[in-house]
LUMVEX-572160 format. One record per residue (C-alpha): residue in three letters; x, y, z. Coordinates in steps of 0.001 Angstrom, whole numbers, plus 500000, padded with zeros to 6 digits. Layout:
! LUMVEX-572160
<rec "ALA" <X Y Z>>
...
END
This chain:
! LUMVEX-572160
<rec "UNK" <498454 520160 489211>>
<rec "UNK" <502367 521599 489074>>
<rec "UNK" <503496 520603 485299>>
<rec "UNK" <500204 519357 484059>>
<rec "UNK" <498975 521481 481273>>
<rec "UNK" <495103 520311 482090>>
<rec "UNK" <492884 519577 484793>>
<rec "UNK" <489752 517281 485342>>
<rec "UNK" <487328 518400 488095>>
<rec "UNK" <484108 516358 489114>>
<rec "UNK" <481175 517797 488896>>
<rec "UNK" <477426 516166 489433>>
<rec "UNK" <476892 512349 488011>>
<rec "UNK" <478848 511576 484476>>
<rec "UNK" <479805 515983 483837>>
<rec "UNK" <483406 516973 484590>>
<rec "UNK" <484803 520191 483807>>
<rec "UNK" <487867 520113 481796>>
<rec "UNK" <490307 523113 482896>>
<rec "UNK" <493637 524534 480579>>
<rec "UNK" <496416 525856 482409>>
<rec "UNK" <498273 526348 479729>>
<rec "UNK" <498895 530560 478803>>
<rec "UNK" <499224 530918 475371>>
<rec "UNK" <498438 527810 473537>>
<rec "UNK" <495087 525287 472771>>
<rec "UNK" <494803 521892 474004>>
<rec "UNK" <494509 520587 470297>>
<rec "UNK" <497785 519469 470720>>
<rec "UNK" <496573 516719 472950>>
<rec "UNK" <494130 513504 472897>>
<rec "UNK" <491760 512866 476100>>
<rec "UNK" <490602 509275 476873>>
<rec "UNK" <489020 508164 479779>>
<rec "UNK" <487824 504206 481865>>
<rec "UNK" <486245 503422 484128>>
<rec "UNK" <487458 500675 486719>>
<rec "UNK" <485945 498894 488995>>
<rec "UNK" <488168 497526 492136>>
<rec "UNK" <490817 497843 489404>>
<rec "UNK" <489351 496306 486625>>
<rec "UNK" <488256 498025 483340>>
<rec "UNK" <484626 498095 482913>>
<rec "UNK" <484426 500834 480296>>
<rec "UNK" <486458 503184 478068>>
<rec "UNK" <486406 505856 475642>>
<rec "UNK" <487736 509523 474704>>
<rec "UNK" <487464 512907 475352>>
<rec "UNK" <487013 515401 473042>>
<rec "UNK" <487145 519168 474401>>
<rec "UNK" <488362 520637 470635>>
<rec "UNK" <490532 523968 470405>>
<rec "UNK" <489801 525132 473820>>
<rec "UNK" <491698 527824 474744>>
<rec "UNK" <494219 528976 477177>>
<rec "UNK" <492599 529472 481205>>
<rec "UNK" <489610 528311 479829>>
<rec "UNK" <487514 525212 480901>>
<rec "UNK" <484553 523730 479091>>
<rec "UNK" <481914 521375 480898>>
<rec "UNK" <482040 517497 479187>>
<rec "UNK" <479126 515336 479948>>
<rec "UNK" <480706 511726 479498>>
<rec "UNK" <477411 509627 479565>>
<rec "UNK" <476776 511056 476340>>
<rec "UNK" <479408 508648 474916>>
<rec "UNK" <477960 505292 473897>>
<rec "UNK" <480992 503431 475758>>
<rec "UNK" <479837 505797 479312>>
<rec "UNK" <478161 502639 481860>>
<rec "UNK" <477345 503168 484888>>
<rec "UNK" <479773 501302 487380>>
<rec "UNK" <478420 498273 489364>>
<rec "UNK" <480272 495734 491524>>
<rec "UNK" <479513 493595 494922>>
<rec "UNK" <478674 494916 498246>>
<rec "UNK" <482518 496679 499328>>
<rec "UNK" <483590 497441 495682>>
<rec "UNK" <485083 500987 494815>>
<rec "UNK" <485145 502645 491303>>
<rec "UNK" <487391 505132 489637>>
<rec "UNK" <487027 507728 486357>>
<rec "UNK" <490539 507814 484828>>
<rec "UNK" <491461 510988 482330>>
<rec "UNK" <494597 510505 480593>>
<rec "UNK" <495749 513154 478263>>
<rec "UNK" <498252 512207 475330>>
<rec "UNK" <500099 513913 472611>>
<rec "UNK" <498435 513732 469000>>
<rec "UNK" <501622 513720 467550>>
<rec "UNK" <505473 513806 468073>>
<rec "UNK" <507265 516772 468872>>
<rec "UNK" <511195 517869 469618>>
<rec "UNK" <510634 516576 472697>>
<rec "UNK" <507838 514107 473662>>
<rec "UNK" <506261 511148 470945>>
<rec "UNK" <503116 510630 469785>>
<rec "UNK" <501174 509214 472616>>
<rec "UNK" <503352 510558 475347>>
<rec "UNK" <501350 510574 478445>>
<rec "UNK" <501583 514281 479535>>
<rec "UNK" <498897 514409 482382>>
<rec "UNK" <495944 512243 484044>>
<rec "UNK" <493430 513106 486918>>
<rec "UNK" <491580 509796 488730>>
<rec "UNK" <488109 510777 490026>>
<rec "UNK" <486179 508595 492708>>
<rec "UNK" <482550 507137 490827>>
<rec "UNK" <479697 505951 492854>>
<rec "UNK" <479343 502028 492268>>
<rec "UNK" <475489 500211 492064>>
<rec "UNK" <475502 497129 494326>>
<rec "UNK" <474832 494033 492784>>
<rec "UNK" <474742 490299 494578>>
<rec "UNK" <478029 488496 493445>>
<rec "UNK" <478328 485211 493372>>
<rec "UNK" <480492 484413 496178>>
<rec "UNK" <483720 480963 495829>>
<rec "UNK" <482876 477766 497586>>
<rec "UNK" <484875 477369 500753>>
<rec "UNK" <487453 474979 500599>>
<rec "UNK" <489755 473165 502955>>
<rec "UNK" <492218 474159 504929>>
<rec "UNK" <495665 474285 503523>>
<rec "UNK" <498125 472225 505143>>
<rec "UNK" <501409 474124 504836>>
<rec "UNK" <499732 477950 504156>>
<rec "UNK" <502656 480543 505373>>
<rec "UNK" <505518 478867 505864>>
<rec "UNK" <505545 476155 508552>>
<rec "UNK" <502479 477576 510147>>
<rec "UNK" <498767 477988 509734>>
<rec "UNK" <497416 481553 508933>>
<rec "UNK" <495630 481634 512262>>
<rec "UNK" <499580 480939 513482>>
<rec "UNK" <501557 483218 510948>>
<rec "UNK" <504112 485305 513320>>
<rec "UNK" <503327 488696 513054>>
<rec "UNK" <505366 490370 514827>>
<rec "UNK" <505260 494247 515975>>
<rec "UNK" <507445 496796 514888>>
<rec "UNK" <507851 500386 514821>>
<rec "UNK" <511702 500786 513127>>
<rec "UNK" <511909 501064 509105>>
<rec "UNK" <515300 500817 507377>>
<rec "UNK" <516489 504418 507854>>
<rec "UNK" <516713 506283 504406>>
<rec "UNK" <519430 509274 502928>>
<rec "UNK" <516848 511868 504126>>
<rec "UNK" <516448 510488 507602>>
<rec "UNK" <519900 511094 508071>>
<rec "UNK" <523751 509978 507222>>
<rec "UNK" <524548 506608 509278>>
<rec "UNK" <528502 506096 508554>>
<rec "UNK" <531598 508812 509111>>
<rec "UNK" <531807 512227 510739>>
<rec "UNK" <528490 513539 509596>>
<rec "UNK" <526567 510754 510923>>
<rec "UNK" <523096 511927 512092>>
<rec "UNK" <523997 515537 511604>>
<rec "UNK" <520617 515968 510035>>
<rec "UNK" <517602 513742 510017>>
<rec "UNK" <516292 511548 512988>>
<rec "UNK" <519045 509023 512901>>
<rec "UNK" <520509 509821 516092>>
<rec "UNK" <517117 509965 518341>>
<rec "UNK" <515805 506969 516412>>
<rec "UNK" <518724 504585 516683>>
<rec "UNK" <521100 505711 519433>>
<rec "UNK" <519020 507544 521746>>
<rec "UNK" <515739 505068 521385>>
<rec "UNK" <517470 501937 520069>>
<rec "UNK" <514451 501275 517437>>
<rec "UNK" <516737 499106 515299>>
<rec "UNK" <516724 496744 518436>>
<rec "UNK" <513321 496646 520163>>
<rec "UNK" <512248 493179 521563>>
<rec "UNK" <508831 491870 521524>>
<rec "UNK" <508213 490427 524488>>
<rec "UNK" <505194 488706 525471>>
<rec "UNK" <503153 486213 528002>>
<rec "UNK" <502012 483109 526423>>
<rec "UNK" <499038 483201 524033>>
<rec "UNK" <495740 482490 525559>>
<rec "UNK" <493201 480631 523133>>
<rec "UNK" <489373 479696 523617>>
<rec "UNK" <486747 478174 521460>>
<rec "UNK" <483580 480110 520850>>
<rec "UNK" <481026 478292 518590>>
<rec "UNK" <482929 477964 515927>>
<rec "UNK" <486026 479970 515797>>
<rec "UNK" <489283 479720 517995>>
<rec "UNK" <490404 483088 519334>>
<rec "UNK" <494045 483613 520350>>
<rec "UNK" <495078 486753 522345>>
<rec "UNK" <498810 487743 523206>>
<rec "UNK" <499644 490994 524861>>
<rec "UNK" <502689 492129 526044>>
<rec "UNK" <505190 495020 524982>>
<rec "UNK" <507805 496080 521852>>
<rec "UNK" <510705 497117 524130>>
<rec "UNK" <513045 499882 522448>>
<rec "UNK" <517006 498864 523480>>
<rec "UNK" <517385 502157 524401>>
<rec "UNK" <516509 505143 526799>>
<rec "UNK" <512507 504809 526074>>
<rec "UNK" <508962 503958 526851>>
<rec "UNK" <507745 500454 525863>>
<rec "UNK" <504928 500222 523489>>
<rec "UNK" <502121 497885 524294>>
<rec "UNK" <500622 495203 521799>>
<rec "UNK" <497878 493380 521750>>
<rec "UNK" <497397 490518 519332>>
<rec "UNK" <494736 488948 518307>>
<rec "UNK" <493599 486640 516082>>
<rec "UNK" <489887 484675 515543>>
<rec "UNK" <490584 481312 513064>>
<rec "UNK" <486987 480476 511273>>
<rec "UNK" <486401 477212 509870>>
<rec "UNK" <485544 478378 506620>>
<rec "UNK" <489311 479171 506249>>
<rec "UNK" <489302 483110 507127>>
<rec "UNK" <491776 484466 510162>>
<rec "UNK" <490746 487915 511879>>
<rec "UNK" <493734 489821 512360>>
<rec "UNK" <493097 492437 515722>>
<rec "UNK" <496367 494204 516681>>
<rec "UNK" <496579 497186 518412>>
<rec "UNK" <499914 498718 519470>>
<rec "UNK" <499814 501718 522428>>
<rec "UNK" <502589 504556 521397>>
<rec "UNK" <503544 506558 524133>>
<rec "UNK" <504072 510064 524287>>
<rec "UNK" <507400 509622 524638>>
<rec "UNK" <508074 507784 521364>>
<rec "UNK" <505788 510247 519266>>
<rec "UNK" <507628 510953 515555>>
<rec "UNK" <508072 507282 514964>>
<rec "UNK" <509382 505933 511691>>
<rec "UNK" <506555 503435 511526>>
<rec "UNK" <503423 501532 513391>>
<rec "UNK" <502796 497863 511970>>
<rec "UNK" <503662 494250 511861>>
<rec "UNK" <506227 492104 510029>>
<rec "UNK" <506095 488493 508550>>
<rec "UNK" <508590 486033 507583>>
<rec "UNK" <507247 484372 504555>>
<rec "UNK" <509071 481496 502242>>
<rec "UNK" <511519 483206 499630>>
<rec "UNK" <509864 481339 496755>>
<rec "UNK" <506634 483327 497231>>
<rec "UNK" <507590 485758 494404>>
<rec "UNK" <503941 486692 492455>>
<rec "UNK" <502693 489944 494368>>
<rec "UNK" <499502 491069 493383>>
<rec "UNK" <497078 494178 495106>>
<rec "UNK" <494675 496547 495001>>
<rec "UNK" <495486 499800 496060>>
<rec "UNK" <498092 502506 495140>>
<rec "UNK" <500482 502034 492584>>
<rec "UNK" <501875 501051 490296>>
<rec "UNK" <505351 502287 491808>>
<rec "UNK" <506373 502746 495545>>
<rec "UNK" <504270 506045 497367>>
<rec "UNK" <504909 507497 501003>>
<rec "UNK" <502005 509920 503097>>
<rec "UNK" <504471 513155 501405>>
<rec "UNK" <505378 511113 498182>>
<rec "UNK" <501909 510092 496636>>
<rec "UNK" <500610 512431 493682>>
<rec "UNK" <502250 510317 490954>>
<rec "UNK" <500287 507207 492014>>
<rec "UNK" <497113 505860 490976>>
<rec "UNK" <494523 503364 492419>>
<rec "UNK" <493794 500015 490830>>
<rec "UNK" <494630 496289 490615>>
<rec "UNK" <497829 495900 490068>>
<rec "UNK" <500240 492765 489394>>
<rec "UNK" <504018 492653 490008>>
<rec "UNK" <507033 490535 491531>>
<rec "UNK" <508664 491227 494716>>
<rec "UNK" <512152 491550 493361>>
<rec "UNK" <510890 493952 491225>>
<rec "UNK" <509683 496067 494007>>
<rec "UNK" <513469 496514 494796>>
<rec "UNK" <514434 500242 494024>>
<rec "UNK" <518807 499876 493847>>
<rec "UNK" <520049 502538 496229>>
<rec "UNK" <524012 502736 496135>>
<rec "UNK" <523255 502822 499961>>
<rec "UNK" <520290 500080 500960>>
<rec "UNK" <517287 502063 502853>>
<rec "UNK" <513621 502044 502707>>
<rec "UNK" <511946 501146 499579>>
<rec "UNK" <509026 499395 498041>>
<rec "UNK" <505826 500612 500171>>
<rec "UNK" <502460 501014 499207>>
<rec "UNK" <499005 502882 500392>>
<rec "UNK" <495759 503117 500157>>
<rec "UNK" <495634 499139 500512>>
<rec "UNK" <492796 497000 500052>>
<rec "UNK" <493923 493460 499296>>
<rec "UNK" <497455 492131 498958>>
<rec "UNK" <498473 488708 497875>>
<rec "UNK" <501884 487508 497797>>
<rec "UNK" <502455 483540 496365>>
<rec "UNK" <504428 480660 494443>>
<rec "UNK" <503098 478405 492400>>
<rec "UNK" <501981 476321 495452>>
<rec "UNK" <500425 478317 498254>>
<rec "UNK" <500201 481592 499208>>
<rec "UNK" <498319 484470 501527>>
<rec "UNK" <495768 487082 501278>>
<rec "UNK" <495555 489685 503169>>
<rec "UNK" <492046 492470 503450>>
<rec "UNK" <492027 495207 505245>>
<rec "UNK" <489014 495469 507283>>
<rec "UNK" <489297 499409 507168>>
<rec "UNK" <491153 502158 505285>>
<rec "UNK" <494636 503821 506227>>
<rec "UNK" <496631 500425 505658>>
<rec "UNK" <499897 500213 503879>>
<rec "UNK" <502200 496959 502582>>
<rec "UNK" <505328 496424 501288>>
<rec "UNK" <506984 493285 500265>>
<rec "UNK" <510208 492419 499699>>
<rec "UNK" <513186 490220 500225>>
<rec "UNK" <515104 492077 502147>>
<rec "UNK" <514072 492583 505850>>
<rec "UNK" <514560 496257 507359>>
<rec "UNK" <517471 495184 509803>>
<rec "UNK" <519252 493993 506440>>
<rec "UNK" <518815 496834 504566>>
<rec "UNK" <520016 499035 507395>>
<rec "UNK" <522768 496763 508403>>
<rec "UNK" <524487 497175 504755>>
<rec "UNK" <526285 500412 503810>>
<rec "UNK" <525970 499493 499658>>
<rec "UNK" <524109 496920 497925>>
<rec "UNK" <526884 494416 497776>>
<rec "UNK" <526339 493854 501293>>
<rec "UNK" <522778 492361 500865>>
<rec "UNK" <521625 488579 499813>>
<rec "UNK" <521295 488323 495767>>
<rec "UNK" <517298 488373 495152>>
<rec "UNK" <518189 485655 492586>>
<rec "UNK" <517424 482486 494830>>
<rec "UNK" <516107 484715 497967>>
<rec "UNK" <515526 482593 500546>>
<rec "UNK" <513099 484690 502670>>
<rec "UNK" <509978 487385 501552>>
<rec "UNK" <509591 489605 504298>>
<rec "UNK" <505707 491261 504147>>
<rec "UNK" <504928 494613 506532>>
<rec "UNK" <501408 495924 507030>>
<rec "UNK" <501667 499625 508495>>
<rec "UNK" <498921 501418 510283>>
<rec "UNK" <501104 504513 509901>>
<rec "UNK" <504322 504997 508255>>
<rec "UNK" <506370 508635 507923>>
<rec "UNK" <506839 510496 505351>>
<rec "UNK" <510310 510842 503899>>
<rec "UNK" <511063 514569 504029>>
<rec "UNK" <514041 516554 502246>>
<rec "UNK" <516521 516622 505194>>
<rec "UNK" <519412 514899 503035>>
<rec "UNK" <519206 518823 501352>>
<rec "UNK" <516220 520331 503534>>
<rec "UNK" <513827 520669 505791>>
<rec "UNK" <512342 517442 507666>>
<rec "UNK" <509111 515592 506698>>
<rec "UNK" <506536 518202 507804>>
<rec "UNK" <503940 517486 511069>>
<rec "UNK" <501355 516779 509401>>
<rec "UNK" <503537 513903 507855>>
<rec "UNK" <505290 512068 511214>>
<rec "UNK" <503503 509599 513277>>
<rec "UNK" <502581 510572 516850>>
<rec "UNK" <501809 508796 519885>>
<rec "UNK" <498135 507094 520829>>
<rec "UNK" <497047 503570 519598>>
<rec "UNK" <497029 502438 516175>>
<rec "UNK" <495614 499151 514904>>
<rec "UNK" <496152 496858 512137>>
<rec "UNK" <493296 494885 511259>>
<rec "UNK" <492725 492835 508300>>
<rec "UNK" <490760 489229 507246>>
<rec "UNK" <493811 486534 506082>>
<rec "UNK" <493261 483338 504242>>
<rec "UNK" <495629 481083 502251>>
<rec "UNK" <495846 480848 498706>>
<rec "UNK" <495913 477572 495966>>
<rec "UNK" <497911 478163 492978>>
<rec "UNK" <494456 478843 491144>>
<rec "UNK" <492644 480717 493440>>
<rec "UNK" <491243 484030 492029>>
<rec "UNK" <493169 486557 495101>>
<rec "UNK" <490749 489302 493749>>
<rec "UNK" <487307 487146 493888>>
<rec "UNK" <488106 485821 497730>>
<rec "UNK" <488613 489952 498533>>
<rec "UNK" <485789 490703 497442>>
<rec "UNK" <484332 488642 499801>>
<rec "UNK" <485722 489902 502750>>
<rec "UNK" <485206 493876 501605>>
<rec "UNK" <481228 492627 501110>>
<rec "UNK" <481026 492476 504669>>
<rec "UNK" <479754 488883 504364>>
<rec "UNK" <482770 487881 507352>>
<rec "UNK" <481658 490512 509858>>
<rec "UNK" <479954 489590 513078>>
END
């Protein structure tokens, strides 16, 4: 709670205990309102009213006393949230009236109801590019676009701090192939099940990493995504475990449920919130003088990324997933020493879409000490799994999701 001059704790059903850090002064100063979301949608709202307490004191608030208090429901899957936002009353010499000054988000338990669940529909023709979702080319990758922190890449004090020596001279990360046997594909009943396994291959002095891919196409339009990549011990303190697609440039709406509404990294996530959120993905471009890693999100549930055509959504089938989107792939961003040197967004002709089962924190070693251990990614297997399907320009992205979360596509 560093800087926030209240706290919200959760106590037993609707009762949270409201607690002032503050020394010397009241919390009249400040308004408390609260929602309630469900998957990211606001189901219920009202205020908070804890009066003139004082200074390290808290005060027990029972919430369904207020009229507005429901009790969250949602489809089999669905997740709800209690969010506390505390604002000033008035303006002062230094924030306005209504200046957000602190916020806690509390998990709520959700009541299951039966949701009505969208007709299937047809296969789109032209879903993710030139290829089927069953066929998008995911492709493996454990590099990231190397940042200020993970060490200096041009001049005399190039990797003199960081990881940028190990990860790109030593290991050759920025240059792994994927390298693979043919894909091998049988029918079951009703779905067509595609396997490819072979190896990411570092360029340099290293350990490959094995991959196996797999994906099962239904006929009701859903893709199982299965891939599982083997880190050896060797290449433990990775930059990142996940898979990459090359989507069409015009696929600019980005919407997902997860963490947000800005960018968040495993030692870079208190400022972030969960809920539904909607953007663009040249606005998830964050203008370093010198291009590096940008744009990433946790705590994923669904993503969706589309034009005014087609698109694709993508579930994950358990939690720990991360996405970012952008237009710029990694080996751009590390390729260019200043922002000149990368393709306008204006007119981009590629969106480039990542799904991490781990990703490493950032660190201080620009000015400090590395990204601590409980932040780096070490060696074992790590697996990306997620349910895919393409979108039509009025398909509801959140609605499919929640058919997939349900459980409703599980064997």
């Amino acid at each position: 709670w560093l800087g926030r001059p209240v706290e919200v704790l959760a106590l037993s059903g609707a009762k949270v205990r409201v607690v002032s850090h503050r020394w010397f002064t009241t919390l009249s100063d400040l308004r408390g309102r609260w929602r309630v979301d469900v998957d990211g949608t606001q189901v219920a709202s009202g205020t908070l009213d804890v009066g003139d307490l004082g200074p390290q004191s808290s005060q027990v608030v029972d919430l369904s006393a207020d009229p507005a208090w429901v009790r969250p429901t949602g489809p089999a899957g669905a997740t709800a949230t209690l969010t506390v936002e505390w604002v000033q009353r008035r303006a002062t010499e230094w924030f306005p009236a209504g200046a957000l000054v602190g916020w806690d988000q509390l998990p709520l338990p959700v009541r299951t109801v039966r949701a009505a669940v969208p007709v299937p529909r047809a296969r789109a023709v032209v879903p993710v590019g030139e290829r089927t979702v069953d066929q998008a080319p995911w492709t493996p990758t454990v590099f990231r676009a190397l940042t200020d922190n993970d060490g200096l890449r041009v001049g005399w004090l190039r990797g003199i701090q960081g990881q940028t020596l190990r990860w790109v001279d030593t290991l050759g990360l920025d240059r792994a192939d994927w390298v693979h046997a043919p894909p091998r594909q049988r029918r079951t009943r009703d779905d067509v099940v595609t396997t490819t396994t072979g190896e990411l291959r570092p360029a340099g002095e290293a350990p490959p990493v094995g991959v196996r891919h797999r994906t099962v196409a239904r006929p009701d339009g859903w893709t199982r995504l299965d891939v599982v990549l083997t880190v050896p011990p060797a290449l433990a303190d990775l930059p990142r475990v996940g898979l990459e697609l090359e989507l069409p440039g015009t696929w600019e709406d980005l919407e997902w449920l997860g963490d947000g509404p800005h960018e968040s990294y495993p030692d870079r996530c208190a400022s972030v919130r969960r809920g539904r959120w909607a953007s663009t993905v040249s606005d998830q471009y964050v203008d370093f003088v010198v291009p590096q890693e940008h744009g990433r999100h946790g705590g994923l549930d669904w993503v969706a990324v589309r034009d005014d055509e087609c698109g694709l959504l993508v579930v994950a089938r358990r939690p720990g997933l991360s996405f970012t989107a952008r237009h710029h792939a990694d080996h751009e961003l590390w390729a260019a020493t200043h922002t000149d040197d990368l393709p306008p967004l204006a007119g981009a002709s590629r969106t480039w879409l990542y799904l991490d089962a781990a990703h490493r924190g950032l660190g201080t070693a620009a000015c400090g000490p590395d990204a601590l251990d409980r932040y780096r990614v070490g060696s074992g297997r790590f697996t990306v799994s997620a349910w895919c399907r393409d979108l039509g320009p009025r398909d509801d992205a959140a609605a499919w999701a929640a058919v997939a979360r349900s459980g409703a596509l599980e064997d």
